[in-house]
N, C-alpha and C positions, 0 to 999 in steps of 0.2 A: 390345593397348591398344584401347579401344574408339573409335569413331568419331565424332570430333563432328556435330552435328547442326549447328554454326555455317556458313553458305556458304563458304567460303574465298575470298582478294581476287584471285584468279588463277585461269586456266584449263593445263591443258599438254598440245599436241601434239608427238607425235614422230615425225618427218619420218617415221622405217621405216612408218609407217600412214598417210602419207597418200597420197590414188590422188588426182592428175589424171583429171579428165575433163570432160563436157559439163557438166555443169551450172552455174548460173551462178555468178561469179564478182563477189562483189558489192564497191564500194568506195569512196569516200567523193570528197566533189567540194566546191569551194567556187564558186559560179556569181558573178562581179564584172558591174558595171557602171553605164552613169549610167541616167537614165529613158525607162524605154520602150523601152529593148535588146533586151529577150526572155527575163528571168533567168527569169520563174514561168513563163510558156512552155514553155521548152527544161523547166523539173524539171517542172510537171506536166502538161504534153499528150504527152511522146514519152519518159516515163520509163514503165518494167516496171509494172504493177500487180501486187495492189492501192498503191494510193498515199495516204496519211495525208498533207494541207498542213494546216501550221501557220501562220496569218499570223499573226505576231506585232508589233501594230500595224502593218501597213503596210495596203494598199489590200485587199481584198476581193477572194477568187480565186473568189467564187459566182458573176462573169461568165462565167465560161470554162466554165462545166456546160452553157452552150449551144452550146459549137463543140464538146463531146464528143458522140460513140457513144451510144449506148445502154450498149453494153457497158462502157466507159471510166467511164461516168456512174453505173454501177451498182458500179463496185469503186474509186472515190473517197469521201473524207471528208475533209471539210473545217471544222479550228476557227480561230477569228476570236477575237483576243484582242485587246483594245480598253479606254481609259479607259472606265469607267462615271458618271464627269461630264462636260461642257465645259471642266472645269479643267485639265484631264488628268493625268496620273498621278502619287500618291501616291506617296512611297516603303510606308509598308506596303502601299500594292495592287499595288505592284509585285513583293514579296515574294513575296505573294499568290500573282498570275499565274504567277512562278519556279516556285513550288510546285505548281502545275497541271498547266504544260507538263510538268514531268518525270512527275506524274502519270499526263497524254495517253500521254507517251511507252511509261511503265510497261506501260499497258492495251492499247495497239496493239500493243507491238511484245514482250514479254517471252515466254518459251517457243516462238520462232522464230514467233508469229503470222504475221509481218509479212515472212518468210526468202523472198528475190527480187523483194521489193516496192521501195517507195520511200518515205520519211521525210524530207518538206520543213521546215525554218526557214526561212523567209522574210516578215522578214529578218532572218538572221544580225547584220547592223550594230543592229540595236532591241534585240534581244536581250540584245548587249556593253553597247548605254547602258543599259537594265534593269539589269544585272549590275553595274556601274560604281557606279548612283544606291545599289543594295539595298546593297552590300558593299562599294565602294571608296572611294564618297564619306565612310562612316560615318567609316570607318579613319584618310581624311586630313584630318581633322575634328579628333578624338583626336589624328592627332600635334599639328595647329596649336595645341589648347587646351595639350598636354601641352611639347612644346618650342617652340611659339611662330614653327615651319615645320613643311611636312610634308616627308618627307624621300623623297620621288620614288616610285620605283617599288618600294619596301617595302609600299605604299599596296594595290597591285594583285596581292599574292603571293594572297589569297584571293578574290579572284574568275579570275588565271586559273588554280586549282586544280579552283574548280568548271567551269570551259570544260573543261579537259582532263577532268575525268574523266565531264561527262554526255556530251561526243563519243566518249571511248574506248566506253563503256557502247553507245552507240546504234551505232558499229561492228561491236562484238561480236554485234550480233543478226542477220546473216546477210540483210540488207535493204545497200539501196544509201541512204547519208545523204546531203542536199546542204542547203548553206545557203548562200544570197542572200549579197551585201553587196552595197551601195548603195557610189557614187563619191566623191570629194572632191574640189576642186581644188586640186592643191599651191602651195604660196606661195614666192614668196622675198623679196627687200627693198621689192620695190619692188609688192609685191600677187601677186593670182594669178596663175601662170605661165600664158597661152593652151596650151588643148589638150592642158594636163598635167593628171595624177588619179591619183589612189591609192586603193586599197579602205580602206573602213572597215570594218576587217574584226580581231581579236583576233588579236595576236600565234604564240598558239601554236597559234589553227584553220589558220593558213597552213603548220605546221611538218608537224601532222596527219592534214591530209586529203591524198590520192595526188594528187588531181587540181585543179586553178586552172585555170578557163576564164573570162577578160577578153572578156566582148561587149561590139561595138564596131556601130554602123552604118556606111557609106558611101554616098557620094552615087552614085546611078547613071550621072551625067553628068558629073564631075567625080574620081569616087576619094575625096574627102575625106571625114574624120571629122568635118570643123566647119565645112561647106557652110552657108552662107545667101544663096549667089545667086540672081536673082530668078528663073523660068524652070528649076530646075536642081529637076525634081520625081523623087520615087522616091529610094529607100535599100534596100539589100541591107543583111541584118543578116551578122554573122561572128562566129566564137568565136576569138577569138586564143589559144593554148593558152601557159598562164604555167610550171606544171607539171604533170610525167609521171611520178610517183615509182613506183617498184616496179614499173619496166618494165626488159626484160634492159640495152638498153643505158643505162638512167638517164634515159630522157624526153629524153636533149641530143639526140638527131636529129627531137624534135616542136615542140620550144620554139620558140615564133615563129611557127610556125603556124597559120594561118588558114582557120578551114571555111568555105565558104558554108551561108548556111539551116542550119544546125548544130541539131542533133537527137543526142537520148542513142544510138540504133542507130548512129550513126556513129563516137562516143567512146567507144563501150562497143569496136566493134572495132579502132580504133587501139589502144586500151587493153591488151586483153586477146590480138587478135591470132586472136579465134574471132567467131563471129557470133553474135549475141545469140539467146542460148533462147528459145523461144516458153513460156509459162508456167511460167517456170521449170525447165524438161524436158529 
């Protein structure tokens, strides 16, 4: 029977042919936190080059090309995805954009381009509301017109279809993925709870990615997370680790855990349990 030329939706390894060894071990992370933690930091100053940032609406990571290397400076790239009015964003430009990034994606990272690099969203949370306005608001739009409510989470079966399958997609290419989310404050009766937050972050990238690291600052003179005493200058940043997935014992002996100054060489070897390859090697 002759062989289609169609790609097929699957790839298949078997175990008898796989060799353990040095080389690198790539895998996917979702980086939380409120403002000014350290999310684009930690993915792009101390993640593996080469390294692809995608801002997707958020702030502008062309500051950071001044505290790189030369070298660092030379195997970055950097796209800035942005309203093109004051109005800001359209749902068709939004579309738009969707269609780009996966585009970006396509051209960086496809035929192992990109195999031991790094591939930033940030932010992941812009992204979801992107994805939400293009696909899920349409959806529960049509139910309101059509039954007069929309009927919950029916609403968002096709956009988190497309979540899961550009993340599975951008796994599979042999590069390490991570995406940002930005904090929330959780509520209960009585307003927001002090000192509580949640990532805004798509359901099933949490299910996803191996890795949830929650930056957090503290006060250097106090321990606190939500210091404003007068006098009480300086903050240590930390990556409180949320999860460890695909590690022997299940990530429960890391859960809770707190790095100082937290940088990828350190999570890469918690993680993996080897030291991180020097160019992939």
């Amino acid at each position: 029977m002759p062989e289609s030329s169609e790609q097929l939706p699957y790839t298949k390894l078997d175990g008898a042919d796989f060799v353990a060894s040095d080389i690198i071990q790539p895998f996917s992370l979702s980086v939380e936190g409120l403002e000014c933690t350290g999310k684009t930091r930690l993915s792009l100053m101390t993640t593996p080059t080469p390294v692809v940032h995608v801002n997707f609406s958020d702030r502008s990571a062309a500051g950071w090309l001044y505290s790189m290397d030369a070298e660092r400076r030379k195997a970055t790239r950097l796209y800035d995805f942005r309203a093109n009015t004051a109005t800001g964003w359209t749902r068709p430009e939004g579309l738009k954009s969707l269609a780009a990034l996966s585009q970006v994606a396509q051209d960086e990272m496809s035929d192992g381009k990109l195999a031991g690099g790094t591939f930033v969203i940030d932010s992941g949370s812009t992204w979801w509301d992107v994805i939400q306005e293009v696909y899920v608001a349409p959806e529960a739009e049509r139910q309101q017109r059509e039954f007069g409510k929309q009927l919950g989470g029916l609403a968002f079966g096709s956009g988190n279809l497309i979540v899961k399958g550009i993340v599975n997609w951008l796994k599979a290419q042999g590069a390490f993925v991570i995406l940002t989310h930005q904090m929330a404050p959780l509520w209960d009766t009585k307003g927001p709870v002090p000192g509580a937050y949640k990532a805004r972050i798509n359901s099933q990238v949490s299910y996803m990615v191996e890795v949830r690291l929650q930056l957090i600052m503290k006060c250097n003179t106090c321990g606190s997370t939500e210091c404003y005493a007068s006098g009480h200058v300086g903050r240590t940043h930390y990556a409180r680790i949320v999860k460890f997935g695909n590690t022997q014992d299940g990530g429960s002996n890391y859960i809770g855990m707190e790095l100082p100054d937290p940088n990828f060489t350190t999570i890469y070897k918690l993680y993996t349990g080897r030291d991180l390859p020097t160019n992939g090697s």
